[in-house]
RODO-2510 file (C-alpha; in nm, 4 decimals, decimal comma):
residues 115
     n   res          X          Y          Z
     1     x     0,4422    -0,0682    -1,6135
     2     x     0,5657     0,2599    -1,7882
     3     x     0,8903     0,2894    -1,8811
     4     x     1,0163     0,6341    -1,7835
     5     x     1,3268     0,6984    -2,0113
     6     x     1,3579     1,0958    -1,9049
     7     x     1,3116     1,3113    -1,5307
     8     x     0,9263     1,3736    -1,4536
     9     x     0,9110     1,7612    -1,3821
    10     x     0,6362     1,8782    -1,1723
    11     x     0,4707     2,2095    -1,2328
    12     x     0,2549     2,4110    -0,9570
    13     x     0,1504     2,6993    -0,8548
    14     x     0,1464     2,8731    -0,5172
    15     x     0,0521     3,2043    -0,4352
    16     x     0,1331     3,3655    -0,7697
    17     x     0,4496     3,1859    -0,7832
    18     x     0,5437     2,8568    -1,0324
    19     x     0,7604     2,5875    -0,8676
    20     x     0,9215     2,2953    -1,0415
    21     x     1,0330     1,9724    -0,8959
    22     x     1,2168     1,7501    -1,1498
    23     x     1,2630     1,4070    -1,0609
    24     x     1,5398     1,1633    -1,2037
    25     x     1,4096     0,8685    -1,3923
    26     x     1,6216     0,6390    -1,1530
    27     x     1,3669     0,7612    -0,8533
    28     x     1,0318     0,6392    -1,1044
    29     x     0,9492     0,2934    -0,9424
    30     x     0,6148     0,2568    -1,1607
    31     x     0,3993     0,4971    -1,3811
    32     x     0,0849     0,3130    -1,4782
    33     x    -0,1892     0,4619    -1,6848
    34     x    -0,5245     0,2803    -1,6182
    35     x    -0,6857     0,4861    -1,8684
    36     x    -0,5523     0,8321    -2,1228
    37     x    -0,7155     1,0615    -1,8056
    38     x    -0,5820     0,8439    -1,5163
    39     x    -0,2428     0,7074    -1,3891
    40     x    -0,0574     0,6100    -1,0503
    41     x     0,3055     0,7164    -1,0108
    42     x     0,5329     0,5331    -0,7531
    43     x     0,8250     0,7063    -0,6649
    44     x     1,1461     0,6176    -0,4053
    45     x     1,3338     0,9256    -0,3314
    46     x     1,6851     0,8555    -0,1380
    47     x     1,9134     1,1022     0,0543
    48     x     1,9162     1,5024     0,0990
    49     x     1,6309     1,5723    -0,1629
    50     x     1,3804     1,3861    -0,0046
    51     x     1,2901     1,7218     0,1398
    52     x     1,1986     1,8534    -0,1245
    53     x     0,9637     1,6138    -0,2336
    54     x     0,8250     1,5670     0,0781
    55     x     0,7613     1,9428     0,0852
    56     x     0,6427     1,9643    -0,2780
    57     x     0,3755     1,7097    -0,2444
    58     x     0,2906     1,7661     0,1319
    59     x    -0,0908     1,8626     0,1271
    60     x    -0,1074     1,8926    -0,2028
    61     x    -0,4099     1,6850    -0,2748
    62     x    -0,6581     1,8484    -0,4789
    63     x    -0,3763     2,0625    -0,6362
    64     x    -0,2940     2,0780    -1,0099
    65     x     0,0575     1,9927    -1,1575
    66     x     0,1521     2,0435    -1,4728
    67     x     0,3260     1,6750    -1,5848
    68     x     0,5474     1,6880    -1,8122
    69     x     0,8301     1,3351    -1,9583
    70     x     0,8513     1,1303    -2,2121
    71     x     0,6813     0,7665    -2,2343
    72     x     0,9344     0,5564    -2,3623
    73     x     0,7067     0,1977    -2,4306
    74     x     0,4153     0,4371    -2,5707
    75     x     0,6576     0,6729    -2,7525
    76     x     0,4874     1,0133    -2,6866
    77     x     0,5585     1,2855    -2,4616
    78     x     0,3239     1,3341    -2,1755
    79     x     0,2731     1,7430    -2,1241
    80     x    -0,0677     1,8030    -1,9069
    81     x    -0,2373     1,9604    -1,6129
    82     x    -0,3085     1,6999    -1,3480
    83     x    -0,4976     1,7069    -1,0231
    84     x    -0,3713     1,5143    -0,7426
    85     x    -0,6461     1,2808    -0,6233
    86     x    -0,4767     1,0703    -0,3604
    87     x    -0,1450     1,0438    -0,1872
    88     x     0,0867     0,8192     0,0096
    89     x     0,3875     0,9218     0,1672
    90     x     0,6138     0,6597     0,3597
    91     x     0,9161     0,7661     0,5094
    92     x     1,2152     0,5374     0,5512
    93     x     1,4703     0,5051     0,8328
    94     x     1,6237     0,8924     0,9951
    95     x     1,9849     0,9719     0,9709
    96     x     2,1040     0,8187     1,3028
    97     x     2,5020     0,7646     1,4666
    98     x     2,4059     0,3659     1,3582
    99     x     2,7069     0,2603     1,1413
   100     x     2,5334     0,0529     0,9078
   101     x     2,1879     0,2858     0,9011
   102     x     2,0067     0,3068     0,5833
   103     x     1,9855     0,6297     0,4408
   104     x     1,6969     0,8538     0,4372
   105     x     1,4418     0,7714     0,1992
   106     x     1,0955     0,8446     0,0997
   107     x     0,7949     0,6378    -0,1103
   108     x     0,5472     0,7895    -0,2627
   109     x     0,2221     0,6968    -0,4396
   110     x     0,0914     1,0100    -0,6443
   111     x    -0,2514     0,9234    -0,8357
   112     x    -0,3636     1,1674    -1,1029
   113     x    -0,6585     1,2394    -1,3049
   114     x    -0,6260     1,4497    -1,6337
   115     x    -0,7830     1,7931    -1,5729
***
């Protein structure tokens, strides 16, 4: 396992337009490079932005994101187009009137290949 010591910022574009989606290094559960033009990243978003990723990422296999963080065990910045191969989106427990209900949380399993 990766050690993720800065946010992951995501880079696409739609329709002419550049969105970002940064991600806090406390939401990176795993980044694991199988090879310098492959890697799987495991996220766990909780509370009110899980929206956003979920939107983000939503049918966006086959997409390119730009990558960019830092690799703290390799030392090196990682700044590259990516295409999203595969995805897995698992959505926790909804907001309920439960007392003791979890908040709302989503996992994700982004795999990448360097463009």
């Amino acid at each position: 396992m990766e050690y993720v010591s800065e946010p992951i910022i995501f880079t696409k574009e739609i329709e002419g337009r550049i969105i970002d989606l940064t991600v806090p290094e406390g939401f990176v559960k795993d980044l694991h490079f199988s090879t310098n033009e492959h890697f799987m990243l495991m996220l766990r978003v909780v509370g009110p932005d899980m929206k956003k990723v979920v939107d983000f990422f939503e049918d966006g296999e086959d997409e390119i994101y730009n990558i960019r963080t830092f690799d703290a065990v390799e030392d090196k910045e990682i700044n590259d187009d990516f295409i999203l191969t595969d995805l897995y989106m698992d959505e926790g427990p909804n907001l309920g009137v439960d007392i003791d209900i979890e908040p709302a949380m989503i996992r994700l399993i982004l795999d990448f290949l360097k463009k």
